[in-house]
N, C-alpha and C positions, 0 to 999 in steps of 0.2 A: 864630507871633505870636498874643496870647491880648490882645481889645481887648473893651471894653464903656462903656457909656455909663456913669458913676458911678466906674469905676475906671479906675486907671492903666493904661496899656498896658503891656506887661511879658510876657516870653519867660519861660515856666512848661514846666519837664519833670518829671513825677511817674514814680516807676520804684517797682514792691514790691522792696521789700528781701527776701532769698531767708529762706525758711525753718528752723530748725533741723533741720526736716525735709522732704530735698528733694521728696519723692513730692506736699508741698504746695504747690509751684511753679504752680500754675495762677491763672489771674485768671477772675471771671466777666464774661461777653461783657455781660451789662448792664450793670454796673460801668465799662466801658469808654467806656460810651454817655453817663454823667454830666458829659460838658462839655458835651453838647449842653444840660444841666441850668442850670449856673451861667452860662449866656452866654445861656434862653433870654430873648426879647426879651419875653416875656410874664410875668417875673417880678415878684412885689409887691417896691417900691422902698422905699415910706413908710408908714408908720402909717396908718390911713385909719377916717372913722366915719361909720356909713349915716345916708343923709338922705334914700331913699325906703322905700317900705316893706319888713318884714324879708323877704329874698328875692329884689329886685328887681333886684339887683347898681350899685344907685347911691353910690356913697359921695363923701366929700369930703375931700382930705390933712388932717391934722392933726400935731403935732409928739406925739415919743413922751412926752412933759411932761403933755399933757392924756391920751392916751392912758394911761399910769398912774393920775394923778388917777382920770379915771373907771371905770378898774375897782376902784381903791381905796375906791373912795368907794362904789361900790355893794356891793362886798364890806361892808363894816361895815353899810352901812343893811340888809342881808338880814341878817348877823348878830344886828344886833339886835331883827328882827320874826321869825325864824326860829329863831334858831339857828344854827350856824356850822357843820352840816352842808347846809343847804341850797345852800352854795354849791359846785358837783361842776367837780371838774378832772377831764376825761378824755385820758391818756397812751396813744396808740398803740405799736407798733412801728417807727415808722419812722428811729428814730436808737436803737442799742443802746450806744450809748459810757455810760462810763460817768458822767461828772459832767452831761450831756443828760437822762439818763436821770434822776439826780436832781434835773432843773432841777424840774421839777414837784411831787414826792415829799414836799419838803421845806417848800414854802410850802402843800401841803396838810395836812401833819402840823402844820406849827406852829399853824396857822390852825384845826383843827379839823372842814375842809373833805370832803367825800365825794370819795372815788377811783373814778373810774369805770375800765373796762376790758372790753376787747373778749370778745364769750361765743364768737365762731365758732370758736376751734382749742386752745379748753381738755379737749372733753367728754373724750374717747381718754386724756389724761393724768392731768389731773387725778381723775377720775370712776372711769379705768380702770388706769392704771400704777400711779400713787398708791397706788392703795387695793391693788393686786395684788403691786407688787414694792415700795412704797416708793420708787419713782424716778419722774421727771417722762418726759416724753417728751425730754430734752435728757440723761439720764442713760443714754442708750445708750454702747457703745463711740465709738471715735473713727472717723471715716470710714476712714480705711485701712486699719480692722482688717478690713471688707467684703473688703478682698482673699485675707484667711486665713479665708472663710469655705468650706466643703463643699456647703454650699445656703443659695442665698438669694433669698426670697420679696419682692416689693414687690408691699404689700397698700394700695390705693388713692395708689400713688403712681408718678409719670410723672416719674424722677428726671431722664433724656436733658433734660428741654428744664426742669425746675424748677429744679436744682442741677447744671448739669452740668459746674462743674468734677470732682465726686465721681465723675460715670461711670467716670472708668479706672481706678478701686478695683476695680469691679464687674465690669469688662474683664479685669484682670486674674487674679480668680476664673474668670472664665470659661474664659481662657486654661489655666487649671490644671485644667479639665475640671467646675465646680462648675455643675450645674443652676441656669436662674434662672428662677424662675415668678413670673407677675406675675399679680394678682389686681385685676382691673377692667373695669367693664363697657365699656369702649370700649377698641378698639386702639388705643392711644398710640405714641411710640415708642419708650416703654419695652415695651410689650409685643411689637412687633417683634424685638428680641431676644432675646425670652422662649426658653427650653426648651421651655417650657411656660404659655401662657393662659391663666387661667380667667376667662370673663364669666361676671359674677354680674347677677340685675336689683338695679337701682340700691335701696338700702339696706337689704338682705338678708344685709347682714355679720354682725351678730348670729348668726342662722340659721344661715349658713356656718361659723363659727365654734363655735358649739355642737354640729355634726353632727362638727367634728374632733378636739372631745372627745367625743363620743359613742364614735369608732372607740377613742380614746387610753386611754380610760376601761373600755370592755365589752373590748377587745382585752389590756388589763394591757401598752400600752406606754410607761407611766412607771415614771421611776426612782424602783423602790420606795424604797432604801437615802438616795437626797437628799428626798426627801418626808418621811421618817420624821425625820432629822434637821436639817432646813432648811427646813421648811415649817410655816404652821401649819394642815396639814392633819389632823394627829394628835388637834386640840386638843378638846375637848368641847364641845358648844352646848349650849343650854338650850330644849327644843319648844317652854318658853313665850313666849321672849320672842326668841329668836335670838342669844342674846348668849353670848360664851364660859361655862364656869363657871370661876370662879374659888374658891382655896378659903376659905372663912369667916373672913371680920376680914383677911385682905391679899387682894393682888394676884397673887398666882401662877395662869396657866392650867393648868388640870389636864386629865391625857390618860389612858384606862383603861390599867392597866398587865397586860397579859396573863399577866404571873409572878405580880403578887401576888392580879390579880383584884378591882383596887379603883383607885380615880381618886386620880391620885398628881400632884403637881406634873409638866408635861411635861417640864422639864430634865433631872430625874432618872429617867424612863422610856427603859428601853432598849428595851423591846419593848412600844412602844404598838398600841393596836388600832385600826385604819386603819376596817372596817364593824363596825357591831351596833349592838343599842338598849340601853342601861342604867338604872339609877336611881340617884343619887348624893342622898341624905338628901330622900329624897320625890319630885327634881327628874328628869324622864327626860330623855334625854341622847342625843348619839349623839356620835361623831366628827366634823369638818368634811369629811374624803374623804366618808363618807358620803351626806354633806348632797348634796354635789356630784353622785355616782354619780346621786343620785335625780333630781338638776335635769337631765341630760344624757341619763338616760336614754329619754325621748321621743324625742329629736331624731336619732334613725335618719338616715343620710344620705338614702335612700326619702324618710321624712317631708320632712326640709328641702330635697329637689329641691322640694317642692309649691310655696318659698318663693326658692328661690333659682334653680333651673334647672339647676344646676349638676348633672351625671351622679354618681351614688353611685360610683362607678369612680372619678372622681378625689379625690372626697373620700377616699375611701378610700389611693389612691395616695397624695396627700399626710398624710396623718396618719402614713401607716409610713413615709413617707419622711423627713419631720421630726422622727418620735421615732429611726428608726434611724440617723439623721445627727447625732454629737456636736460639730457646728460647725454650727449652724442660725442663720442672721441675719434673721430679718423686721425688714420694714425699712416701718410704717407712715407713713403721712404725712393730709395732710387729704380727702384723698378721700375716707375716713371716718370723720373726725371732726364733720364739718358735718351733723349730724345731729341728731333728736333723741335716737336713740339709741347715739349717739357712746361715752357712759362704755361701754355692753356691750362695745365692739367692744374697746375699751383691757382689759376685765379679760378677755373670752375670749384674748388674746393673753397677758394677762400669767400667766393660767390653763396656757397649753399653755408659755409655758417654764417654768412652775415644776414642771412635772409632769414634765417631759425634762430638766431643767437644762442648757437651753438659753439662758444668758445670763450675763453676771457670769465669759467667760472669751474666751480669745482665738478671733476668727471666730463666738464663739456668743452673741447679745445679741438686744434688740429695742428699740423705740424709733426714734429720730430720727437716730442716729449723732453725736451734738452734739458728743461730748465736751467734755462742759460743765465742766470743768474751770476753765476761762476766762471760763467766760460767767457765771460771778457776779460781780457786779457790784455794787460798791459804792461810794455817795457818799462824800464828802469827812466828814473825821473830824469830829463836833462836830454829827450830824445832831440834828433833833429828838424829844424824847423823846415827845413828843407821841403820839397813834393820828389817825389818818386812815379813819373810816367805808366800808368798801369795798361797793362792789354793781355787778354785771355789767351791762352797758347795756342788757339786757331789762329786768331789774330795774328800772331805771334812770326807763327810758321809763313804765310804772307811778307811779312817786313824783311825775314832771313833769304827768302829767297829772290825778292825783287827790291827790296830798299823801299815798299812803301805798302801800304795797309789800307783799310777803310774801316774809317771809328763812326760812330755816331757823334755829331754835335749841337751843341745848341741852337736853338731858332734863332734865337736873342738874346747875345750874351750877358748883356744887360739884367732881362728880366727871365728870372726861370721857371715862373709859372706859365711862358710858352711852348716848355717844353724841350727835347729833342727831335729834330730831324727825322722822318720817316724809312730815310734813307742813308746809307752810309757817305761818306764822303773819304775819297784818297787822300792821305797824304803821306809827305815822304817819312820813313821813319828805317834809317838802316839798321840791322840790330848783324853786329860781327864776332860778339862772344856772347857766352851764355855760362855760368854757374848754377849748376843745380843742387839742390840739398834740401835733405829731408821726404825725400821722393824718389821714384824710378818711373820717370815719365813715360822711356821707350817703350814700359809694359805697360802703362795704365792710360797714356795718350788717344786722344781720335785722334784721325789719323798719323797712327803708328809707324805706318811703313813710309809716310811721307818722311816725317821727322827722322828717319833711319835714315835716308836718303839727303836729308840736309845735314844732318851730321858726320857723312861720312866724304860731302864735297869742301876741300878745305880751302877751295875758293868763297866757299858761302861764307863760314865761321874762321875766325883765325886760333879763337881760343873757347875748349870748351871744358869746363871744370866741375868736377863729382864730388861733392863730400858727403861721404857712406862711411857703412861699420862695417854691410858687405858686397860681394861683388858684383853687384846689380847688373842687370840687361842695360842701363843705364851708364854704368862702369864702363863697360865693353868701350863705349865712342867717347872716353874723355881722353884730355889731352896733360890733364895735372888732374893724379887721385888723390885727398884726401882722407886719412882715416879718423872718423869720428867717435866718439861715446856714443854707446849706447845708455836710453834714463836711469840703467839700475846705477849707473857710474857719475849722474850727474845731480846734482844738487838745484833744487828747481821749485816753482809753486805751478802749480797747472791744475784747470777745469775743465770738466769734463762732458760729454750729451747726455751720461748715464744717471745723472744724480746733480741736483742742485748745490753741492757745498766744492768750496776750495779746497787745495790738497796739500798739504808739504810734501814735496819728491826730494826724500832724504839721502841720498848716496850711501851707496851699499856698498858697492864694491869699489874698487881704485884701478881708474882705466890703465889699460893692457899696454903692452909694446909702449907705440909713439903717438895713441889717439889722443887727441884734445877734443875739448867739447866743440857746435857751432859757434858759441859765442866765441871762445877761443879764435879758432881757424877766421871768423870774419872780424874780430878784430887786432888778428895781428897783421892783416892787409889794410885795416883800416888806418891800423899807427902807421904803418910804411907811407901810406896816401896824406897824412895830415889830418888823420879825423880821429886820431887817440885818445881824445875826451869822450866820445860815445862809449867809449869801452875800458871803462875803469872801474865795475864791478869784479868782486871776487868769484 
């Protein structure tokens, strides 16, 4: 029997409906744990707006009527002293469904509004896959393909106690006699398991990394044959500027061609030249393997003990073990990515399988195991055509407290295979209110105590708005709380990192007190604003 104060009493049985694929039969144990969530007695019931100072946690009920009025209302008067980027929605992770997911998306696009977003667990993907394979960290295999894997590394991650339904993928490798090395500097209980340990000191991944192309690289154990044709390691750079060459008046990268002895489109090269220096109409040149050879060649496993600790013996072991194993899964996570040097560690990874072609088959990938198939995600048809200003909440913090930021931008806006900029560039960008939802920034922010300290100067912000289900550290410094749905109350399709399929999110229970969902809460500011066509689903 499932009773609370606000709602009906009523006998609720939730059961997952089985898989198309039964190996994905598992439920996670914290998942489990979320009625203790929607029943507990600490939850926000009502709308509510502070009447002590911002911080203090005083607030006083109001109906969700004036609660829209007053974000509406201050949304337009920033708009029109500002600009209608000043006013920043920032969207956590904490609901990945799909029309949640757009609750916010949509009244910022239409609105003109800045999108904020979390910087802790982009560096590794974005910085480093991205740029290395073309795939996010969610564009790894599917979790069960870990179990056709021959060796499988988990590099900063403690998958036993993070995701453990995914363990008996990893079991099950194991069972088939597949080494599993776990790379981090504390015994977890993933590393319990391990084959094989390596502690590294804390964010010497880099280093580690670079020392495994050193062996992969000096030793010649890449596939030369998928490099040559799958890579663009063949391709030519320019010493002066770092930029491929491309050939005169188009777009084609060109690669030396060892037959004819002249820099030929790389498509049409069958026997490009992997090292040497050239000159291609004035411009000296080299190959990108090259370029590489010379960047790794320092970092001797010797040298990078100075930095990581780790014995040249196992570096070594592992580099011939992961190029002579053609089912290699590293299986990265945020261990390290929370770094500043986070993008390295994503492209030394994405470096060592594209040099082993080690990924893009079955048992041999790297990334997240997302199988993200599922996990795009898209709003409702008729979204806004609009652009929504994006800048990453370090950023972020910058614009709040001085009215101006520094982005990165293009060389030439014209042509963007010049690139970005090396360096940032100011400019003004004031940001005076801020919405958050589906997150509790104040706990999971870097810097934390900065953000404390802008939220709590109400010279900085005029308006700052929370919608949660409960009283978040986050809560604490709004200025209008909203109470929201939690999933089991809402009706939704969402994908997932655990498993390749879509989901129906059927509604179970019927929200409490005065919650509404986010679609709800952003689009009945949105109808007040003039954007009530975005938000005409049920």
């Amino acid at each position: 029997t499932t009773t609370s104060e606000g709602r009906a009493p009523s006998w609720v049985k939730t059961a997952m409906n089985p898989f198309p694929e039964t190996r994905y039969n598992r439920i996670c144990l914290r998942g489990l744990s979320h009625a203790q969530w929607v029943y507990n007695p600490a939850r926000l019931k009502f709308p509510m707006k502070r009447v002590g100072p911002r911080g203090s946690g005083k607030w006083r009920q109001i109906t969700w009527d004036e609660a829209v009025d007053t974000i509406s209302s201050s949304m337009t008067s920033i708009r029109d002293r500002y600009g209608p980027k000043a006013f920043a929605v920032f969207t956590g992770t904490g609901n990945y469904a799909s029309v949640a997911g757009y609750a916010s998306s949509a009244l910022a696009r239409a609105f003109g509004a800045t999108s904020m977003s979390i910087s802790v667990d982009e560096a590794e993907t974005l910085g480093g896959f991205q740029v290395g394979l073309g795939s996010s960290w969610l564009g790894g295999n599917e979790p069960l393909d870990m179990s056709n894997a021959d060796l499988l590394i988990m590099w900063g991650n403690n998958l036993t106690e993070a995701q453990v339904q995914e363990w008996h993928f990893v079991a099950d490798a194991k069972e088939r006699g597949a080494p599993l090395v776990v790379i981090d500097p504390n015994f977890s209980i993933t590393a319990s398991k391990a084959t094989k340990w390596i502690p590294l000191r804390p964010g010497s991944d880099p280093a580690f990394g670079l020392s495994l192309l050193n062996v992969l690289v000096t030793e010649k154990l890449y596939d030369e044959a998928f490099v040559i044709a799958h890579t663009t390691l063949p391709f030519l750079v320019r010493d002066d500027d770092g930029m491929f060459l491309r050939a005169s008046g188009g777009t084609d990268v060109l690669a030396w061609d060892l037959d004819s002895k002249s820099a030929r489109p790389a498509a049409e090269v069958k026997r490009p030249a992997l090292e040497g220096n050239f000159v291609v109409d004035g411009v000296p040149v080299r190959p990108a393997f090259a370029r590489l050879s010379e960047r790794v060649a320092p970092w001797t496993p010797e040298y990078a003990e100075t930095f990581t600790e780790v014995p040249p013996a196992d570096v070594r072991w592992l580099a011939r073990t992961y190029a002579a194993t053609k089912k290699s899964f590293i299986f990265p996570s945020m261990g390290i990515d929370r770094w500043w040097n986070g993008d390295m560690n994503g492209r030394v990874i994405a470096t060592m399988a594209a040099l082993t072609h080690n990924f893009g088959q079955p048992g041999a990938a790297i990334g997240a195991a997302g199988g993200a198939s599922a996990f795009v995600l898209t709003g409702p048809s008729g979204a806004p055509t609009g652009t929504s200003p994006y800048l990453p909440d370090i950023a972020a913090w910058d614009a709040i407290a001085t009215g101006k930021t520094k982005i990165l931008v293009p060389l030439d806006g014209t042509d963007p295979t010049k690139g970005l900029a090396k360096e940032p560039v100011e400019v003004d960008w004031p940001i005076r209110a801020i919405w958050f939802s589906q997150s509790n920034e104040v706990s999971n922010a870097q810097q934390s105590k900065r953000l404390i300290e802008l939220l709590t100067d109400e010279t900085k912000l005029e308006l700052v708005v929370v919608s949660d289900s409960m009283p978040t550290d986050t809560v604490r410094y709004a200025d209008i709380v909203l109470p929201v749905t939690h999933w089991f109350e809402n009706d939704d399709v969402v994908g997932t990192i655990s498993h390749p399929f879509g989901l129906q999110n059927e509604r179970s229970l019927t929200p409490p007190f005065e919650a509404k969902s986010d679609y709800e809460a952003f689009g009945l500011v949105a109808v007040k604003l003039g954007f009530g066509k975005y938000y005409t689903r049920s």
